[in-house]
py3Dmol code that shows the C-alpha trace and the ligand (Angstrom):
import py3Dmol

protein = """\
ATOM      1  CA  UNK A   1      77.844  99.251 102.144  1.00  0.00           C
ATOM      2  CA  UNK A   2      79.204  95.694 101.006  1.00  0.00           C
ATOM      3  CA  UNK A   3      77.197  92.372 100.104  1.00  0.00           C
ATOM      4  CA  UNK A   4      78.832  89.717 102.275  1.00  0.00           C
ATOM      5  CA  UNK A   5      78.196  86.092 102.013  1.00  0.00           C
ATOM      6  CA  UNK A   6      79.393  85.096 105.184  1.00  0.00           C
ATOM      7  CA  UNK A   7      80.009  80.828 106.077  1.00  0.00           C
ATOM      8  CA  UNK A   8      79.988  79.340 109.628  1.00  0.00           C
ATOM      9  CA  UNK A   9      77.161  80.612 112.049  1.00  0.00           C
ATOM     10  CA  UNK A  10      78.408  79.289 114.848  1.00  0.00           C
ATOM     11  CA  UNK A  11      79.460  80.793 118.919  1.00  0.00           C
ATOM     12  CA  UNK A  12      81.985  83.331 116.753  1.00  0.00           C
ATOM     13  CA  UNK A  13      80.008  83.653 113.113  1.00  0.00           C
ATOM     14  CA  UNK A  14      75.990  84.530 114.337  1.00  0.00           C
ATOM     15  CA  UNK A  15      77.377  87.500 116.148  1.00  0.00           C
ATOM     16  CA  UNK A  16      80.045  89.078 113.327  1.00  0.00           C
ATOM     17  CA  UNK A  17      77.116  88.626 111.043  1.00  0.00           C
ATOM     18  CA  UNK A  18      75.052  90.509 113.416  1.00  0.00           C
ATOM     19  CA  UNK A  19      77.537  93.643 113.385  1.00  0.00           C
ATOM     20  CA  UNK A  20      77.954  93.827 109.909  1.00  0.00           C
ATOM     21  CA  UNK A  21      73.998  93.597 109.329  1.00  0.00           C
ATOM     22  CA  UNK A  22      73.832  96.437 112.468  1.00  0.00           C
ATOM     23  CA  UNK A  23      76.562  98.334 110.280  1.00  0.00           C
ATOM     24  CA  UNK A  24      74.467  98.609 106.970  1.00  0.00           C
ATOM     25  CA  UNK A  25      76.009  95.573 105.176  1.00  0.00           C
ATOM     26  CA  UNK A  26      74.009  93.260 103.114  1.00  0.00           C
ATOM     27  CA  UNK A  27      74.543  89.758 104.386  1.00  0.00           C
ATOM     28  CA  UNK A  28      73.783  86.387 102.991  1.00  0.00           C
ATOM     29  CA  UNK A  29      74.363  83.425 105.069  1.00  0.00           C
ATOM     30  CA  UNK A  30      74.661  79.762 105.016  1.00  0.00           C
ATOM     31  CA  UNK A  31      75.971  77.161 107.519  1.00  0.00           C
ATOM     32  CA  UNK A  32      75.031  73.304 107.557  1.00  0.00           C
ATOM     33  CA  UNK A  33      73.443  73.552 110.806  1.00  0.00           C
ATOM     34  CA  UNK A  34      69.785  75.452 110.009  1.00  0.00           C
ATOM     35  CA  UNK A  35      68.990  76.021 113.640  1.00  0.00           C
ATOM     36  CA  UNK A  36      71.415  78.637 113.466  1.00  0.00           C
ATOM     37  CA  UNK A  37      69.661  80.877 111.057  1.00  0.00           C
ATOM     38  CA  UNK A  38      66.561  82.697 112.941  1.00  0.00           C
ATOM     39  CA  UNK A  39      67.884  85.378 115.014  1.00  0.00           C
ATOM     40  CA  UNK A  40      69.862  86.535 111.569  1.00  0.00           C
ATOM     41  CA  UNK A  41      67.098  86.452 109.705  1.00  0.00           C
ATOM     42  CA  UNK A  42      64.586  88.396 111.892  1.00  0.00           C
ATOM     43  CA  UNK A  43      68.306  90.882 111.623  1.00  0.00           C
ATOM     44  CA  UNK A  44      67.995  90.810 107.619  1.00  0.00           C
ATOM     45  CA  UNK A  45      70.093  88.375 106.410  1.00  0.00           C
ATOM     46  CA  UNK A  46      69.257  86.359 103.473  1.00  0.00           C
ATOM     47  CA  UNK A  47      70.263  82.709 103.548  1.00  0.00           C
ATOM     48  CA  UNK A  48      70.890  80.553 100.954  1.00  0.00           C
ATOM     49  CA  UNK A  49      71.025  76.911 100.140  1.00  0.00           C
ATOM     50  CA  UNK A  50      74.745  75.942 100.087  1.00  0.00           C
ATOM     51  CA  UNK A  51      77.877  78.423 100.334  1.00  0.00           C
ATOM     52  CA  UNK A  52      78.298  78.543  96.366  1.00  0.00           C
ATOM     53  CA  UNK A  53      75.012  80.130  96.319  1.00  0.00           C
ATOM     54  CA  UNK A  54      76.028  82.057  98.971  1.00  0.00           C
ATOM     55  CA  UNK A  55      78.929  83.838  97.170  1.00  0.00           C
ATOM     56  CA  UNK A  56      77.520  84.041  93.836  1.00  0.00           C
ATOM     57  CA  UNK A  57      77.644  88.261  92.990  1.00  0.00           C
ATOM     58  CA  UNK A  58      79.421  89.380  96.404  1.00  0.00           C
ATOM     59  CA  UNK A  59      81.787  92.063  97.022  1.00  0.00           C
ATOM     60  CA  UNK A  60      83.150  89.598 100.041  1.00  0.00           C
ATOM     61  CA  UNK A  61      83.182  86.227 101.061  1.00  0.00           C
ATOM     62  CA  UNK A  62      83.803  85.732 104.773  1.00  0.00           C
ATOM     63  CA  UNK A  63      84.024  82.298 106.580  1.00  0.00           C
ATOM     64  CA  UNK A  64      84.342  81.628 110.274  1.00  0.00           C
ATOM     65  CA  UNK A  65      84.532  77.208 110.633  1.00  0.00           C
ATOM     66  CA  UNK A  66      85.934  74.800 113.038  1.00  0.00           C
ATOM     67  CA  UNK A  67      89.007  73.857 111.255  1.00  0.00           C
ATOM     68  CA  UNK A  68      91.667  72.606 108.027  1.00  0.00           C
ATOM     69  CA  UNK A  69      89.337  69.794 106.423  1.00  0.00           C
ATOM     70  CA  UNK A  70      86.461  71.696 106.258  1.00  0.00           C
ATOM     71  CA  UNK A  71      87.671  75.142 105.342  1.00  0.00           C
ATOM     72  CA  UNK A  72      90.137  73.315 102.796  1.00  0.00           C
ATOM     73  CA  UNK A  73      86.697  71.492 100.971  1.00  0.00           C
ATOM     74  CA  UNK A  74      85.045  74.985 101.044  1.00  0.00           C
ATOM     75  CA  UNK A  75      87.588  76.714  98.774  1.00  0.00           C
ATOM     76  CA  UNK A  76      89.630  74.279  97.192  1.00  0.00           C
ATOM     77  CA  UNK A  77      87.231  71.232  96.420  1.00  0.00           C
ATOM     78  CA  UNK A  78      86.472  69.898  93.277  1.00  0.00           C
ATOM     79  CA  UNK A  79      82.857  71.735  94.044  1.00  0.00           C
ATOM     80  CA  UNK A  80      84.570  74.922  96.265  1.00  0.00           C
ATOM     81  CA  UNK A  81      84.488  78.110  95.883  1.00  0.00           C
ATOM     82  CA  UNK A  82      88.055  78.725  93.545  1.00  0.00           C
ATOM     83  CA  UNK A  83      86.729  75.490  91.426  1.00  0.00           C
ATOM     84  CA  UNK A  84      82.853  76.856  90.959  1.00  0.00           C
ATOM     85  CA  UNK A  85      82.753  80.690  91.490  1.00  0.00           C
ATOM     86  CA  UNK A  86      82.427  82.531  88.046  1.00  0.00           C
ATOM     87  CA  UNK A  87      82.909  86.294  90.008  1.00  0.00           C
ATOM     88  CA  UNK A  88      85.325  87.400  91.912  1.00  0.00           C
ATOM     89  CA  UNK A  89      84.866  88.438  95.587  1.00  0.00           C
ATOM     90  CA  UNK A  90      87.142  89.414  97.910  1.00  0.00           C
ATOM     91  CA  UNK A  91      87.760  86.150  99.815  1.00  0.00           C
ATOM     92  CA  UNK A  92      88.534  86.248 103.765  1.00  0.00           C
ATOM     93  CA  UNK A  93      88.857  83.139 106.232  1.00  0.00           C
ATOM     94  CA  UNK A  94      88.602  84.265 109.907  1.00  0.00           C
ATOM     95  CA  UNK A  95      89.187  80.201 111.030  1.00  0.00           C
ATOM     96  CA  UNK A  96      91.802  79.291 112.954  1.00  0.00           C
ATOM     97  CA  UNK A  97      93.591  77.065 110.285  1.00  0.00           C
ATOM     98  CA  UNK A  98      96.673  75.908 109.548  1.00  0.00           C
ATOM     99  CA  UNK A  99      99.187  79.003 107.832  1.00  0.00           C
ATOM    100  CA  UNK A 100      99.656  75.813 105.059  1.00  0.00           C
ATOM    101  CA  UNK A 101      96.154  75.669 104.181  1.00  0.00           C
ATOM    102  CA  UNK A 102      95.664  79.369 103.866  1.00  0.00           C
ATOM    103  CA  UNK A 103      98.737  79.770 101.820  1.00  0.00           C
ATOM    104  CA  UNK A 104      97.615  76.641  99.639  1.00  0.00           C
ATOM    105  CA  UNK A 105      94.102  78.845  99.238  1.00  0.00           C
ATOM    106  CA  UNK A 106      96.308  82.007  98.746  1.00  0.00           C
ATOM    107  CA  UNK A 107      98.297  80.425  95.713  1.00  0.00           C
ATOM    108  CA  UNK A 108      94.913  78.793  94.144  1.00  0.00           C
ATOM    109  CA  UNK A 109      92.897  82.043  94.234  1.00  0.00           C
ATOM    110  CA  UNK A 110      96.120  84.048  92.779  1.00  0.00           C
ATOM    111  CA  UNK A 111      96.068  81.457  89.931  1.00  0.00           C
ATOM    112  CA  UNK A 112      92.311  83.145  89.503  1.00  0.00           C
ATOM    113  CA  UNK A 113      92.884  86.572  89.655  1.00  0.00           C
ATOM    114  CA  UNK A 114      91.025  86.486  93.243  1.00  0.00           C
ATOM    115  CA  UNK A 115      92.608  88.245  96.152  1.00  0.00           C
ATOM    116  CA  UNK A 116      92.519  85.865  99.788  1.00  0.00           C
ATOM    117  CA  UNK A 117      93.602  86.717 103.041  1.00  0.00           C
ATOM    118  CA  UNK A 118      93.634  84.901 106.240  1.00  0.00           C
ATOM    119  CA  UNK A 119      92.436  86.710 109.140  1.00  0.00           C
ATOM    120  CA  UNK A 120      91.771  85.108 112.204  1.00  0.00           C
ATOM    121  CA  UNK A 121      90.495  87.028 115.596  1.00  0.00           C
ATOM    122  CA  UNK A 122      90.916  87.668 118.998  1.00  0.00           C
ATOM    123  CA  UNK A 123      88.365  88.644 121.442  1.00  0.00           C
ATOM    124  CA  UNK A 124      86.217  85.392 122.022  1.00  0.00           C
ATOM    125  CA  UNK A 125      82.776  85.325 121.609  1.00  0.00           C
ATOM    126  CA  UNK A 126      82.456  88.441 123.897  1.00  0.00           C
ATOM    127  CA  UNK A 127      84.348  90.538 121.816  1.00  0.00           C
ATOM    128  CA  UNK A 128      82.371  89.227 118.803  1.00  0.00           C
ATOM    129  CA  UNK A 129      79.055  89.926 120.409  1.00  0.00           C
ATOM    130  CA  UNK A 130      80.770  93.911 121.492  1.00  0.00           C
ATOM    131  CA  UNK A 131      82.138  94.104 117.972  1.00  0.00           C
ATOM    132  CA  UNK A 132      85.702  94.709 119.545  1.00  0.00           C
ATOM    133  CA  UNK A 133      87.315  91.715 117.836  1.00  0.00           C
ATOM    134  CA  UNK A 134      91.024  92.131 116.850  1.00  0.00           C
ATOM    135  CA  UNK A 135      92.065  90.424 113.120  1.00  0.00           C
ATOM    136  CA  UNK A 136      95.591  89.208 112.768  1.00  0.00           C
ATOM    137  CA  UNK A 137      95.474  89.362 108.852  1.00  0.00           C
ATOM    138  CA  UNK A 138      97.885  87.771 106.406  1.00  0.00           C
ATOM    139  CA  UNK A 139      98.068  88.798 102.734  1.00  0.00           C
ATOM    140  CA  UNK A 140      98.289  91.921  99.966  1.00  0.00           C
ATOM    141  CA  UNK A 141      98.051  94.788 101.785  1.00  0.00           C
ATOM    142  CA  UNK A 142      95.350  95.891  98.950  1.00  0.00           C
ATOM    143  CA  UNK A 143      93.160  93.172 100.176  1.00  0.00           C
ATOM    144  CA  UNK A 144      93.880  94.243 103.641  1.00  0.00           C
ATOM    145  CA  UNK A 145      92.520  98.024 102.692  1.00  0.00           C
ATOM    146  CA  UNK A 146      90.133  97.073 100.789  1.00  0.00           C
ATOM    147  CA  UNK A 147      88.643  94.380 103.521  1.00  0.00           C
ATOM    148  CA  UNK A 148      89.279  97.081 106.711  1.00  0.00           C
ATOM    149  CA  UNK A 149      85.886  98.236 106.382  1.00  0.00           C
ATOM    150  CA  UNK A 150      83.773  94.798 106.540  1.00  0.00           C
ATOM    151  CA  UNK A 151      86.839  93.937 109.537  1.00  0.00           C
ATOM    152  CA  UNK A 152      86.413  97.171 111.507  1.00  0.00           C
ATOM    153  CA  UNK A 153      81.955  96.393 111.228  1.00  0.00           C
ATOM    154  CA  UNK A 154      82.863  93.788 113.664  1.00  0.00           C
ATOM    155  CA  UNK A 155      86.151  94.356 115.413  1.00  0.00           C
ATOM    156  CA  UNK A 156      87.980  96.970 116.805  1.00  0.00           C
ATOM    157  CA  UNK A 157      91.582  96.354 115.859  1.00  0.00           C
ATOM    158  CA  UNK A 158      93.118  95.053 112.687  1.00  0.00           C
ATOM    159  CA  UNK A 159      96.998  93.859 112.242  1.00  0.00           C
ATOM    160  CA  UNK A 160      98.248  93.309 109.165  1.00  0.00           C
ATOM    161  CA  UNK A 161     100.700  90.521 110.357  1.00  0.00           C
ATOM    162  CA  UNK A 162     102.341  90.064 106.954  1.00  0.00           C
ATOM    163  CA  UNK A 163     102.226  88.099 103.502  1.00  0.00           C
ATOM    164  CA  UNK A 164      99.794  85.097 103.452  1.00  0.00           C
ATOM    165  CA  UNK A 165      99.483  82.815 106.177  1.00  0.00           C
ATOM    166  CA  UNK A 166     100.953  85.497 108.868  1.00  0.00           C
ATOM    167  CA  UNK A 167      97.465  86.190 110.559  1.00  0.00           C
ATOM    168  CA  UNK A 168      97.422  82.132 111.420  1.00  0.00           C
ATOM    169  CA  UNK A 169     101.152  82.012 112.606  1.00  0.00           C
ATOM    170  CA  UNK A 170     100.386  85.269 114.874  1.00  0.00           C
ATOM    171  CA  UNK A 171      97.557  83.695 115.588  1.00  0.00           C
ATOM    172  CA  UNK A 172      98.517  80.216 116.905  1.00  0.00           C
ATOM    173  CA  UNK A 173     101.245  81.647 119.369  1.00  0.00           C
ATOM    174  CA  UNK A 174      98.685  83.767 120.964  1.00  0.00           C
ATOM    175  CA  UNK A 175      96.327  80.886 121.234  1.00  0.00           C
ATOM    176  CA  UNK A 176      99.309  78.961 122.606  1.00  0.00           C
ATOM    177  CA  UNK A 177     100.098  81.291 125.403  1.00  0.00           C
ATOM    178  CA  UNK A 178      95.667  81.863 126.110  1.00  0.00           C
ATOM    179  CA  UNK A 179      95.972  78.386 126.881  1.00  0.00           C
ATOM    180  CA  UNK A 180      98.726  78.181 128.740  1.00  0.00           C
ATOM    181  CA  UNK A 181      97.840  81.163 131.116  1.00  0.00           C
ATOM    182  CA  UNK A 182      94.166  79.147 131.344  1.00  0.00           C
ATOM    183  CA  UNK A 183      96.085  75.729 132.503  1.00  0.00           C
ATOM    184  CA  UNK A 184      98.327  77.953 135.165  1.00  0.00           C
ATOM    185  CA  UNK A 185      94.985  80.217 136.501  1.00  0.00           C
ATOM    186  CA  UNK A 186      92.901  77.418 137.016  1.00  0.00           C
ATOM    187  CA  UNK A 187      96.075  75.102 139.011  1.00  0.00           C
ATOM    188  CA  UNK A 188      96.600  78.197 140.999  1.00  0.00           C
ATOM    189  CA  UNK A 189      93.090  78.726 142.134  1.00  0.00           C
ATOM    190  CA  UNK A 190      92.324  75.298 142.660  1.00  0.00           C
ATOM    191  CA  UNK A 191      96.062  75.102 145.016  1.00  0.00           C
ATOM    192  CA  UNK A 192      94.334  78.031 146.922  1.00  0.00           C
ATOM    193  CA  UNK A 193      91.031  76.570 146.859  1.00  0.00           C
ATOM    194  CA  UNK A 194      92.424  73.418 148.466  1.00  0.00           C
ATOM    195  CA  UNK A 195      94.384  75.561 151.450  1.00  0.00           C
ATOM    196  CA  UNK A 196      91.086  77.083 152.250  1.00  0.00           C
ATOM    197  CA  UNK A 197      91.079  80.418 150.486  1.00  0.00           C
ATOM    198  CA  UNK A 198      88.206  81.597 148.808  1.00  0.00           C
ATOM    199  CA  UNK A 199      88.753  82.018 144.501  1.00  0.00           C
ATOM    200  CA  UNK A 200      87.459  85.729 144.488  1.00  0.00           C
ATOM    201  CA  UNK A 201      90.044  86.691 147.336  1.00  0.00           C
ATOM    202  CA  UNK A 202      92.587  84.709 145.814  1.00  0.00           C
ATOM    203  CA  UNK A 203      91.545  86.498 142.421  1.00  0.00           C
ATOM    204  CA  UNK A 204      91.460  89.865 144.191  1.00  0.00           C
ATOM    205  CA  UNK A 205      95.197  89.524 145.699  1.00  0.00           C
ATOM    206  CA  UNK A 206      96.337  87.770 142.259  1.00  0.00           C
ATOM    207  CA  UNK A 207      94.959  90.628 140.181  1.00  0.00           C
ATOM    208  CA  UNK A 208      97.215  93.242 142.561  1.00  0.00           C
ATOM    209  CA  UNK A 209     100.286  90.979 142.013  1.00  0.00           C
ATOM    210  CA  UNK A 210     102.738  89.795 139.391  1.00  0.00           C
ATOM    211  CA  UNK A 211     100.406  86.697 138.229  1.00  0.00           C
ATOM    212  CA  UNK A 212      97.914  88.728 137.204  1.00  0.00           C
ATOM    213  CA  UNK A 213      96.606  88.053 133.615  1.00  0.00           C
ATOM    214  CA  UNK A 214      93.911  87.494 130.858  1.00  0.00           C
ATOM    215  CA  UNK A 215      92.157  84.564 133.058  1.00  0.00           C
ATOM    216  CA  UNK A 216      92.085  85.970 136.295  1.00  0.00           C
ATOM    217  CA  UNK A 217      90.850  89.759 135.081  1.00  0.00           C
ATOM    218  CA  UNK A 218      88.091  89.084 132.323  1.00  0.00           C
ATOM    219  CA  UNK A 219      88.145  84.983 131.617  1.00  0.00           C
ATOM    220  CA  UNK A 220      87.972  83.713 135.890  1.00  0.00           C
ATOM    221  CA  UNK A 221      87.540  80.163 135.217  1.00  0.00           C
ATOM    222  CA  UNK A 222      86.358  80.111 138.776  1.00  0.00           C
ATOM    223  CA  UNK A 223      82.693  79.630 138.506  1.00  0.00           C
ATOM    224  CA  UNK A 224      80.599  83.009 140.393  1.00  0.00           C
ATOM    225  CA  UNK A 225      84.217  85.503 140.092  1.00  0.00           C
ATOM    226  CA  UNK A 226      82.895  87.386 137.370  1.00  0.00           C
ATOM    227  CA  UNK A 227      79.313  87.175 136.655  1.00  0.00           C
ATOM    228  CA  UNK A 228      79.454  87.628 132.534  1.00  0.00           C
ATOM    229  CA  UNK A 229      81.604  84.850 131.653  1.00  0.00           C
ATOM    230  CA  UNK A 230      81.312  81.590 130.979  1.00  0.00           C
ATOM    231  CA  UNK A 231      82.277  79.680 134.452  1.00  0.00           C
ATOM    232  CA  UNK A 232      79.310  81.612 136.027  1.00  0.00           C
ATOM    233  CA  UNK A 233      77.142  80.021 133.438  1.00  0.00           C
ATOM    234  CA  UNK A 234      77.843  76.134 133.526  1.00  0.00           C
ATOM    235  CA  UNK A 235      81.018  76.800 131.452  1.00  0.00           C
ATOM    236  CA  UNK A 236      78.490  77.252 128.095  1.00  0.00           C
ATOM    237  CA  UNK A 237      79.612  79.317 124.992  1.00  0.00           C
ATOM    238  CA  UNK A 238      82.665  80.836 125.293  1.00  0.00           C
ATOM    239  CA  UNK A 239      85.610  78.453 123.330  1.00  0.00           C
ATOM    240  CA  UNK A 240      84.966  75.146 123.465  1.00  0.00           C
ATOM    241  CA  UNK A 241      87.690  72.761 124.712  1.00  0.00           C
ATOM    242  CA  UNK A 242      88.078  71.031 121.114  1.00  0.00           C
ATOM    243  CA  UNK A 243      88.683  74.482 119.243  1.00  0.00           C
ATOM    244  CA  UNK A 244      91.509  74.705 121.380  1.00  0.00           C
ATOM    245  CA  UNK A 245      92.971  71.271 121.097  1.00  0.00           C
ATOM    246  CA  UNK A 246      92.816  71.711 117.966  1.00  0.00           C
ATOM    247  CA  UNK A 247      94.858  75.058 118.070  1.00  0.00           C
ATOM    248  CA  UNK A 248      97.417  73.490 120.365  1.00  0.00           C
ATOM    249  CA  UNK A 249      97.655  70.737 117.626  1.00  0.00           C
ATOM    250  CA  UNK A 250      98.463  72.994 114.951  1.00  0.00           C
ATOM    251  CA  UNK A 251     101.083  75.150 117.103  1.00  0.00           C
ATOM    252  CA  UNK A 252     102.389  71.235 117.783  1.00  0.00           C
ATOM    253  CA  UNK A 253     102.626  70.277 113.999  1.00  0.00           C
ATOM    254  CA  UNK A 254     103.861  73.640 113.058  1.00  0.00           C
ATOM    255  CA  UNK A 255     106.692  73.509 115.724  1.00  0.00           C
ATOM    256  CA  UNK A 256     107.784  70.039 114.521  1.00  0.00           C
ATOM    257  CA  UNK A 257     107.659  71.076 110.740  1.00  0.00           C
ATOM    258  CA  UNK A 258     109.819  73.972 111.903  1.00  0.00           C
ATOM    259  CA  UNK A 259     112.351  72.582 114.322  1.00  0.00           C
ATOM    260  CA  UNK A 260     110.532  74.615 117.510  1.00  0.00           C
ATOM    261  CA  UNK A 261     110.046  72.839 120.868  1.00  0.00           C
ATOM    262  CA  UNK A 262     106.397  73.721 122.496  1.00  0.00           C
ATOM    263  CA  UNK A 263     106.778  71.749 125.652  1.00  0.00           C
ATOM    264  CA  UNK A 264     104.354  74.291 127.613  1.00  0.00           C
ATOM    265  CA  UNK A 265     101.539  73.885 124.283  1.00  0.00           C
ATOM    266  CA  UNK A 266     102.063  70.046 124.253  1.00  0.00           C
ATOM    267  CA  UNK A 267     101.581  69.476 128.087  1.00  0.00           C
ATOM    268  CA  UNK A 268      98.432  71.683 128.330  1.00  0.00           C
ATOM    269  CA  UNK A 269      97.235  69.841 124.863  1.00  0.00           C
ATOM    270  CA  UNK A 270      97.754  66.812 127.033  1.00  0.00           C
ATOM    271  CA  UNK A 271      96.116  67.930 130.173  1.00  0.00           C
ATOM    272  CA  UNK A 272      92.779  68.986 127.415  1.00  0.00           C
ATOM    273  CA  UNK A 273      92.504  65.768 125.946  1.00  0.00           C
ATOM    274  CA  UNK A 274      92.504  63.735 129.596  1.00  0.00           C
ATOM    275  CA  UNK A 275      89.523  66.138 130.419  1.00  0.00           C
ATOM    276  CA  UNK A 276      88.165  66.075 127.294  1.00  0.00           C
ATOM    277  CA  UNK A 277      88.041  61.687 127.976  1.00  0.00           C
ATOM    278  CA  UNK A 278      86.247  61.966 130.940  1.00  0.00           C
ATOM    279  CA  UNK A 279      82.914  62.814 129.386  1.00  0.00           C
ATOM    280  CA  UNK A 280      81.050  63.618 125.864  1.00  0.00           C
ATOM    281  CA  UNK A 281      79.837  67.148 126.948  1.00  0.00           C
ATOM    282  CA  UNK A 282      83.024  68.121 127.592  1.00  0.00           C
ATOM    283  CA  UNK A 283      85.052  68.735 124.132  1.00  0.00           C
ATOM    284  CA  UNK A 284      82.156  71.421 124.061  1.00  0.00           C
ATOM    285  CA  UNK A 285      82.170  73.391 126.960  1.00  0.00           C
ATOM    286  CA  UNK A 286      84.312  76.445 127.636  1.00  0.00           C
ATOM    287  CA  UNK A 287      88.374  75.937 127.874  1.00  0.00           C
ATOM    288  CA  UNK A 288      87.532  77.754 131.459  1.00  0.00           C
ATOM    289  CA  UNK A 289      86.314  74.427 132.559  1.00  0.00           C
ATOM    290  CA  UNK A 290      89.692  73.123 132.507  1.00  0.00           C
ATOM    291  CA  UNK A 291      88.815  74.450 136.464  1.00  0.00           C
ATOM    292  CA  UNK A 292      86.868  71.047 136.875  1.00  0.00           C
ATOM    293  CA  UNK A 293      89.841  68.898 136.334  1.00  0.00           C
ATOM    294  CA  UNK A 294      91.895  70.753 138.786  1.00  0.00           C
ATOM    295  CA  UNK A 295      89.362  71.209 141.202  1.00  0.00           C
ATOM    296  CA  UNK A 296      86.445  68.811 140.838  1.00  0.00           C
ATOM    297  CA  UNK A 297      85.404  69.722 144.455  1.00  0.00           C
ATOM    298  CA  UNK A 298      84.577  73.252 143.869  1.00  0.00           C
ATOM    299  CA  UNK A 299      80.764  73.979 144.194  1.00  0.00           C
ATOM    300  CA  UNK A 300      79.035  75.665 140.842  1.00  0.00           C
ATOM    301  CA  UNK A 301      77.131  78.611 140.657  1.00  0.00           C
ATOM    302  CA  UNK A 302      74.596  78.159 137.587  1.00  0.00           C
TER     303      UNK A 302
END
"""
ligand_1 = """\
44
NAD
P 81.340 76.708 116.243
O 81.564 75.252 116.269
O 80.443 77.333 117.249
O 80.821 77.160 114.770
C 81.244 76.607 113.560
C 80.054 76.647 112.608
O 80.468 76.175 111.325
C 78.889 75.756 113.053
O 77.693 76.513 113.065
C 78.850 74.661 111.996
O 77.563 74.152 111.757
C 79.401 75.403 110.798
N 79.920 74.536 109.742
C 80.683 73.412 109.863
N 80.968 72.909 108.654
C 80.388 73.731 107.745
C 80.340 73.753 106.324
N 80.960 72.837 105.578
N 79.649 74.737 105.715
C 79.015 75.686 106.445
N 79.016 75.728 107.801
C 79.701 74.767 108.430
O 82.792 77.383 116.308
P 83.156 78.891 116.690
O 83.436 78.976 118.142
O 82.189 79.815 116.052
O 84.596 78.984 115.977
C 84.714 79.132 114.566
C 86.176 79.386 114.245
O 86.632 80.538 114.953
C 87.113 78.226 114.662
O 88.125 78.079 113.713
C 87.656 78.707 116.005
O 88.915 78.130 116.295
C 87.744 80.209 115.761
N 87.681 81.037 116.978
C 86.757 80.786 117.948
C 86.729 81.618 119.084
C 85.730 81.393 120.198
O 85.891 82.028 121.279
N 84.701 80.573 120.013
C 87.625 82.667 119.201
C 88.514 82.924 118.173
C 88.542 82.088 117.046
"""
view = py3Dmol.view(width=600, height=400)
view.addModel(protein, "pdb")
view.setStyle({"model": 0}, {"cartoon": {"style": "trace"}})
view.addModel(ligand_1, "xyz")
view.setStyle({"model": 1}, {"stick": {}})
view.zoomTo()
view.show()
């Protein structure tokens, strides 16, 4: 049994906080949103009044937020976590980040004797919730052993990608190609859709041929295919359309820093951001209901 301090209790963070409560950990959370603390508490976390507090006398400190700025002020501020923390837990971002801000963090909490890895998931909020998540991890392979406990509380698979910043690189192609494959399901269904044939056929036949895929088997962004997914429920929870903007961003940046050519990451980043203008609500509903852009005709189960 650890004590966690655990950041970011968001779609992705309430539920890994859940599994490592359900797996005998002792957790201690904080977020800047308070709504999100009661069904933790009545779990048996603790909460506390900023993240310092937090991850004062841990064995780990794991965070789960939105993105570069935010995760960068948390550890490497003038009041962070490297600048303020007198003990030394076992640090552990599971954002999806940049691999330079993790290997910034990396080289700051080295300076400190304190060991940091990056280790972003797979699995969505579903595999959070099952506890199935998979960790693409990048650092010292001690950290890595001595973190696979905590990881394995809420996921089901752990790669150790390589040194620091790996997990994110491994990370942002896989988050590249989700989208991708999202963008090509939903044109496909809505092209069927408009030629008359109904999505769960058309998902039947494509899941017995060669375009079969993520989308079409467990994430139909057809609203009423699958009944436990987001589409079937008003395209709430799930990964919201900004998240992965700003993952197609940082596959974008990295690819120019790196002399890559995205053009498949860049046009479905494109295709986000006109959907993401046509209303507020959007930027945080599923990516599934990229669907509504293709097809705003189709009728909505909810
Ligand atoms: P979310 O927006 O639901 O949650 C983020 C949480 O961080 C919010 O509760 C917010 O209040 C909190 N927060 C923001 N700034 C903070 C601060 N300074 N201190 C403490 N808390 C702060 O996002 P999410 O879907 O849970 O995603 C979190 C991370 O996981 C993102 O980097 C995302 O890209 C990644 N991710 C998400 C999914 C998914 O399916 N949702 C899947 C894999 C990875």
């Amino acid at each position: 049994m650890k004590s966690v301090a655990f950041i970011g209790l968001g779609n992705m963070g309430s539920p890994m906080v859940l599994n490592l409560l359900e797996t005998g950990h002792q957790v201690t959370v904080f977020d800047v949103n308070e709504a999100a603390y009661a069904p933790l508490t009545d779990a048996g976390a603790k909460t506390a009044g900023s993240a310092l507090e937090a991850a004062r006398d841990v064995d780990a400190v794991i965070t789960m937020l939105p993105n570069d700025k935010i995760v960068g002020e948390l550890y490497l501020g003038e009041n962070g976590l490297l600048a303020q923390l007198r003990s030394k837990p076992l640090l552990i971002d599971c954002s999806t980040v940049s691999a330079e801000i993790v290997r910034r963090i990396y080289a700051a909490a080295l300076e400190g004797g304190i060991a940091f890895m990056d280790a972003p998931v797979s699995g969505g909020v579903m595999g959070a919730r099952a506890g199935t998540l998979s960790f693409m991890v990048g650092g010292d392979k001690s950290a890595v052993d001595d973190a696979s406990p905590m990881l394995y509380s809420m996921g089901s698979r752990i790669f150790h990608a390589g040194p620091s910043g790996a997990g994110q690189t491994a990370k942002m192609c896989n988050n590249m190609l989700a989208a991708i494959l999202m963008a090509g399901t939903a044109e496909a269904l809505a092209l069927g859709s408009r030629n008359g044939l109904d999505a769960n056929a058309l998902t039947e036949i494509i899941n017995h041929s060669t375009g079969r895929n993520f989308m079409t088997e467990k994430w139909n962004p057809w609203p009423g295919v699958l009944p436990d997914v987001p589409s079937s429920h008003g395209y709430q929870g799930g990964f919201q359309v900004a998240l992965m903007c700003k993952d197609l961003g940082l596959a974008i940046c990295n690819a120019q820093l790196h002399g890559s050519s995205v053009p498949l990451g860049s046009l479905v980043r494109s295709l986000l951001l006109l959907f993401q203008g046509q209303s507020a609500e959007v930027a945080k509903l599923d990516l599934s209901s990229i669907q509504r852009f293709y097809a705003p005709w189709m009728e909505e189960v909810r």
